[in-house]
BAFIVEX-616253 format. One line per field, with one value per residue: residue in three letters; x, y, z of N, C-alpha, C in turn; residue number from 0. Coordinates in Angstrom, 2 decimals. Example, Ala and Ser with C-alpha at 12.3 -4.5 7.8 and 13.67 -1.06 7.14 Angstrom:
2
resn = ALA:SER;
n.xx = 13.19:12.85;
n.yy = -5.69:-2.25;
n.zz = 7.80:7.08;
ca.xx = 12.30:13.67;
ca.yy = -4.50:-1.06;
ca.zz = 7.80:7.14;
c.xx = 13.20:12.90;
c.yy = -3.30:0.03;
c.zz = 7.80:7.87;
resi = 0:1;
//
This chain:
123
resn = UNK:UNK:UNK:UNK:UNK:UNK:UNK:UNK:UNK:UNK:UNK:UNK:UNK:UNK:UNK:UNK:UNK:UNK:UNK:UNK:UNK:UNK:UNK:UNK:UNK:UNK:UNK:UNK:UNK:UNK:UNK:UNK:UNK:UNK:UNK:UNK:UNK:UNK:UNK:UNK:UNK:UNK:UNK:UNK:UNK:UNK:UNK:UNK:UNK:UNK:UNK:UNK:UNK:UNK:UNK:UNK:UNK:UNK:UNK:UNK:UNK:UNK:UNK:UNK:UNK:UNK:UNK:UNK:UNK:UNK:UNK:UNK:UNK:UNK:UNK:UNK:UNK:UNK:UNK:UNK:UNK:UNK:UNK:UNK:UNK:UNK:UNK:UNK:UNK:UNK:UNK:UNK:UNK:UNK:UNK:UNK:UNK:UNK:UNK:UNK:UNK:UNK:UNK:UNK:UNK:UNK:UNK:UNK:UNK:UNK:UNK:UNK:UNK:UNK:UNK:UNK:UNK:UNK:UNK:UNK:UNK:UNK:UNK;
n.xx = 121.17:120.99:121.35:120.45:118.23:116.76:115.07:114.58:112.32:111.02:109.30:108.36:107.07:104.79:103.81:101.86:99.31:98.09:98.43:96.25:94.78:94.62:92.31:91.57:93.47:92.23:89.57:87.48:85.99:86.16:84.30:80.82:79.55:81.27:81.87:82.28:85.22:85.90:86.63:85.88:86.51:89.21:89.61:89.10:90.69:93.28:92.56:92.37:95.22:96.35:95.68:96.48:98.92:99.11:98.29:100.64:102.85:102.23:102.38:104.76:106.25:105.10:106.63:109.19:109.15:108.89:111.12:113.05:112.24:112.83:116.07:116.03:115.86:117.16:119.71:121.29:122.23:124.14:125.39:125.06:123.61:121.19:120.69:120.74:118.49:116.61:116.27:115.54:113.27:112.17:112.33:110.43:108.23:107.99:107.90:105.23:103.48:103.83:102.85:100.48:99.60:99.76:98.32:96.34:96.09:96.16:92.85:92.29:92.17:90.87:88.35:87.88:88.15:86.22:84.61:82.62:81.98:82.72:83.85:87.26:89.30:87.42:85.81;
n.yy = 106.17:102.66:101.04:98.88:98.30:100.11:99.42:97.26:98.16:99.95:97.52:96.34:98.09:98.42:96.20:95.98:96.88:94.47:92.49:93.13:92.44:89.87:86.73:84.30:81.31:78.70:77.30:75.94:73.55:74.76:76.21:75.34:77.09:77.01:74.99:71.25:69.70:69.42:68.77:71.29:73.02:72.64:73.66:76.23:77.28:77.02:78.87:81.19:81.52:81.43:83.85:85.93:85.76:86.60:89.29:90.22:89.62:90.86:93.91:94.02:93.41:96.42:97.97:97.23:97.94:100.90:101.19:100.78:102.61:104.84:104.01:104.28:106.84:108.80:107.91:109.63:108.63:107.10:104.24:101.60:101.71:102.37:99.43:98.02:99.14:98.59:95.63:95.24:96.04:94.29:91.92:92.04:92.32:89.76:88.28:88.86:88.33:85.74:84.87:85.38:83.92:81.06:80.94:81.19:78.57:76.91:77.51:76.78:73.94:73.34:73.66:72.19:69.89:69.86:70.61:71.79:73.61:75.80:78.36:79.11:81.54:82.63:83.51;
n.zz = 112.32:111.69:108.79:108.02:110.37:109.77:107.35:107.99:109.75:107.98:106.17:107.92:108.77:105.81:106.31:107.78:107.02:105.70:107.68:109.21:107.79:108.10:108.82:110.83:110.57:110.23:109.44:110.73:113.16:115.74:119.24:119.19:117.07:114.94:111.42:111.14:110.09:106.94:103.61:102.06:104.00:104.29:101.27:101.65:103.99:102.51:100.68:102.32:102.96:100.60:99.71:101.54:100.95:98.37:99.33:100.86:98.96:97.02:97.99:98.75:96.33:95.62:96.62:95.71:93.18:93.25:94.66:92.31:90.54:91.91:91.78:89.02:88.45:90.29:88.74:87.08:84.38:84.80:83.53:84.70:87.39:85.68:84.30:86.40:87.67:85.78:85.09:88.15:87.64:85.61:86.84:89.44:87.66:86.24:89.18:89.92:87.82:87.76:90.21:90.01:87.87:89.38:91.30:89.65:88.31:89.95:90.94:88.43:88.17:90.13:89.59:86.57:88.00:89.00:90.94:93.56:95.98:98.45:96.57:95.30:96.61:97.63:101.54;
ca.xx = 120.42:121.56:120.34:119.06:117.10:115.40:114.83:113.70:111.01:110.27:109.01:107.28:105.26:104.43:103.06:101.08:97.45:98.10:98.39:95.55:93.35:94.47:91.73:91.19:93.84:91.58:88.06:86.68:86.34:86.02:83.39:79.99:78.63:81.43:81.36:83.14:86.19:85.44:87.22:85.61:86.94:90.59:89.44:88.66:91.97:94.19:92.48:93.08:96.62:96.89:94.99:97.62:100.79:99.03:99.01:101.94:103.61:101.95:102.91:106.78:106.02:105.30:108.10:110.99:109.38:109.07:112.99:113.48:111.87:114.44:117.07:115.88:115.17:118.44:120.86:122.30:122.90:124.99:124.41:125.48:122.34:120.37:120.69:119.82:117.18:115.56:116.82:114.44:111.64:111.92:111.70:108.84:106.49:108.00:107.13:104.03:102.81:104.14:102.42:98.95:99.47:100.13:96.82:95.12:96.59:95.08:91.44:91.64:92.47:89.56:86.93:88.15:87.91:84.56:84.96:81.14:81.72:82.84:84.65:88.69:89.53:86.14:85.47;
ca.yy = 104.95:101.57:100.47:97.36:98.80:101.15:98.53:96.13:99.25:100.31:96.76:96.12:99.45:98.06:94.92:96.22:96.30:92.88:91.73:93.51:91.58:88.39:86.18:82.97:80.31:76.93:77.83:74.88:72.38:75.59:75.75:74.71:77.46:76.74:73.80:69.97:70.15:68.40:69.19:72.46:73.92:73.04:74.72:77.86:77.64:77.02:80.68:82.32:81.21:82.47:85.59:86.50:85.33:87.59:90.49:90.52:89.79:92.88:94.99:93.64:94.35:97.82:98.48:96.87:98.79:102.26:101.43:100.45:103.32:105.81:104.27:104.55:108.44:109.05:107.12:110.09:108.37:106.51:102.93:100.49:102.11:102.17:98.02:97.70:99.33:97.32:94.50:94.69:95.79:93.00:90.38:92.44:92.02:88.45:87.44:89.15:86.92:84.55:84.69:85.26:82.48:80.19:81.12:80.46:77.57:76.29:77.73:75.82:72.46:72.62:74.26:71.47:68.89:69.91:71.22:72.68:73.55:77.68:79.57:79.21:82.31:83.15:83.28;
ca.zz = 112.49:111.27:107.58:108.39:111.25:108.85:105.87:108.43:110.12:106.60:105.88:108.97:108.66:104.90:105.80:108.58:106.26:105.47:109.12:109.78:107.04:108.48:109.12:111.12:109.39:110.14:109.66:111.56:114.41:117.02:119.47:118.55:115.65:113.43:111.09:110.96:109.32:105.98:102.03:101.43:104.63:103.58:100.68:102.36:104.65:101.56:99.58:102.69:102.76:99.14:99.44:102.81:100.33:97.40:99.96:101.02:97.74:96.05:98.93:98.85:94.58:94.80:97.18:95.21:92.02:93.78:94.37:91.23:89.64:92.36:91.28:87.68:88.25:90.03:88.25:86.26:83.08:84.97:82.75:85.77:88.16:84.94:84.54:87.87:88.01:84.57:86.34:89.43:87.29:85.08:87.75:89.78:87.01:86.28:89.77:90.12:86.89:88.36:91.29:90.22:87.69:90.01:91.73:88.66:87.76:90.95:90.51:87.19:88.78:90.95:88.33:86.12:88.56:89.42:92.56:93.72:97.47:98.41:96.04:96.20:97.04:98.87:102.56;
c.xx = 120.98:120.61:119.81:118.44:116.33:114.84:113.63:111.99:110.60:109.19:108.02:106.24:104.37:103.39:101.63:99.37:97.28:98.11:96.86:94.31:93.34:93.37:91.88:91.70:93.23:89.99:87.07:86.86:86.73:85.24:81.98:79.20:79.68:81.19:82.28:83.79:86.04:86.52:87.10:86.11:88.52:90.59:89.85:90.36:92.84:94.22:92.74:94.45:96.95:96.41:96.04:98.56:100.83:99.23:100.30:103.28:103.29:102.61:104.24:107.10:106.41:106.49:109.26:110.24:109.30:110.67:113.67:113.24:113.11:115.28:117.29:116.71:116.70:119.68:121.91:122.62:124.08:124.64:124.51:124.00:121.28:119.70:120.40:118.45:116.21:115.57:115.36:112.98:111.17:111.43:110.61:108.07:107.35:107.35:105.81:102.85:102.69:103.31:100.67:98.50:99.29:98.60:95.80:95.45:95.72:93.95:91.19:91.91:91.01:88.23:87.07:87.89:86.45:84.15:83.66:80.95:82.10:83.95:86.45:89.60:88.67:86.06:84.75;
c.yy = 103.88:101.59:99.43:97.58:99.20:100.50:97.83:97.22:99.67:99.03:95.83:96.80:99.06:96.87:95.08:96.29:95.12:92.05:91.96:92.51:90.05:88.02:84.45:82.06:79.04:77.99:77.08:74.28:73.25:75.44:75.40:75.41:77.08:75.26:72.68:70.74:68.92:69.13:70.88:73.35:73.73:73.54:76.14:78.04:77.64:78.97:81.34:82.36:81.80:83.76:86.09:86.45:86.36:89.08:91.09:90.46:91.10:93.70:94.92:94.32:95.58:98.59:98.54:97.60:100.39:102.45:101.43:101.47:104.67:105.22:104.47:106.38:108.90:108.49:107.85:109.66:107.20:104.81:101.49:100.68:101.63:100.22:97.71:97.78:98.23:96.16:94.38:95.12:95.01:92.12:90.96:92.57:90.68:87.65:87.82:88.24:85.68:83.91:84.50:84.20:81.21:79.94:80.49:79.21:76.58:75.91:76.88:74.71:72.22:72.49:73.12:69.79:68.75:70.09:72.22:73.49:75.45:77.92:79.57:80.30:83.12:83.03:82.03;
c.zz = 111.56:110.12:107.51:109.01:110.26:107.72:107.02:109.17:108.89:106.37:106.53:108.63:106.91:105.15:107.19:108.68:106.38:106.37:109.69:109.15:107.18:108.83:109.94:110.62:109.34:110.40:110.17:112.64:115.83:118.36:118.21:117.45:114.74:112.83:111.03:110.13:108.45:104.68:102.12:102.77:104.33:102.76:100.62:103.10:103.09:100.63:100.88:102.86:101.94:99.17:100.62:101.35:99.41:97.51:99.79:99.73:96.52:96.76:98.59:97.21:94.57:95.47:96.21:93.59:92.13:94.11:93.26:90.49:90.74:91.94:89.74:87.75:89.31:89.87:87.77:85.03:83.85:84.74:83.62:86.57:87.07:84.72:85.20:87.97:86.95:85.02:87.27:88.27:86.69:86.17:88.68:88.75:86.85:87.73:90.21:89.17:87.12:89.88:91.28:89.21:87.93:91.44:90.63:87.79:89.01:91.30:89.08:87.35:89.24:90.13:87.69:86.71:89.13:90.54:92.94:95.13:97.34:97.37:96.69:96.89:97.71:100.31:102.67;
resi = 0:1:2:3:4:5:6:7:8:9:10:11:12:13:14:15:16:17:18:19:20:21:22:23:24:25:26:27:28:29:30:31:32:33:34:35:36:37:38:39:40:41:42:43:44:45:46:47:48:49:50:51:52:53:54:55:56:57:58:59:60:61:62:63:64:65:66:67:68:69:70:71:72:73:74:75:76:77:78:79:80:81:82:83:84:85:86:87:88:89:90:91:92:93:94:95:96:97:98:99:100:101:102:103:104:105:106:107:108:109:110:111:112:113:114:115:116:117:118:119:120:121:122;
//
């Protein structure tokens, strides 16, 4: 079997929760129970935007550090594999910080700005 086939089916079957917890990306202006589309529903679309991106960026995470930790574990001593591997685990927790920073860098814009309507990462 081809290795890009199997990377790319590995990666599919990974993200396959995360498709599943999709929700609704505009939460307004449907028929007639939902509500006008006003601030606090871009709100709401924007956290589910980030809560999808957070998914899928954990998921993609623990992948590339479950690789990172095989090629740790069979490297052999061999100090080229070894680098590598520190390598990806460095930057999977750099962008994982990075990522949920960048979330809360957001939530403290609005909190700050005084923002009273749903919850930014709430339904």
């Amino acid at each position: 079997m081809n290795p890009l086939f199997r990377k790319t089916i590995i990666i599919a079957l990974s993200l396959l929760p995360a498709a599943a917890y999709a929700l609704p990306l505009v939460p307004c202006g449907g028929p007639a129970p939902e509500p006008a589309c006003d601030f606090d529903q871009l709100v709401i679309m924007a956290g589910r935007i980030i809560r999808f991106l957070i998914i899928i960026g954990s998921s993609l995470g623990a992948v590339a550090f479950a690789y990172a930790g095989w090629l740790y574990l069979t490297s052999g001593g061999n100090p080229g594999k070894v680098t590598s591997a520190k390598d990806i685990f460095i930057k999977v927790v750099l962008g994982f910080i990075f990522m949920l920073a960048a979330w809360l860098i957001v939530s403290l814009i609005l909190n700050t700005l005084g923002y009273q309507g749903p919850r930014f990462l709430g339904n």
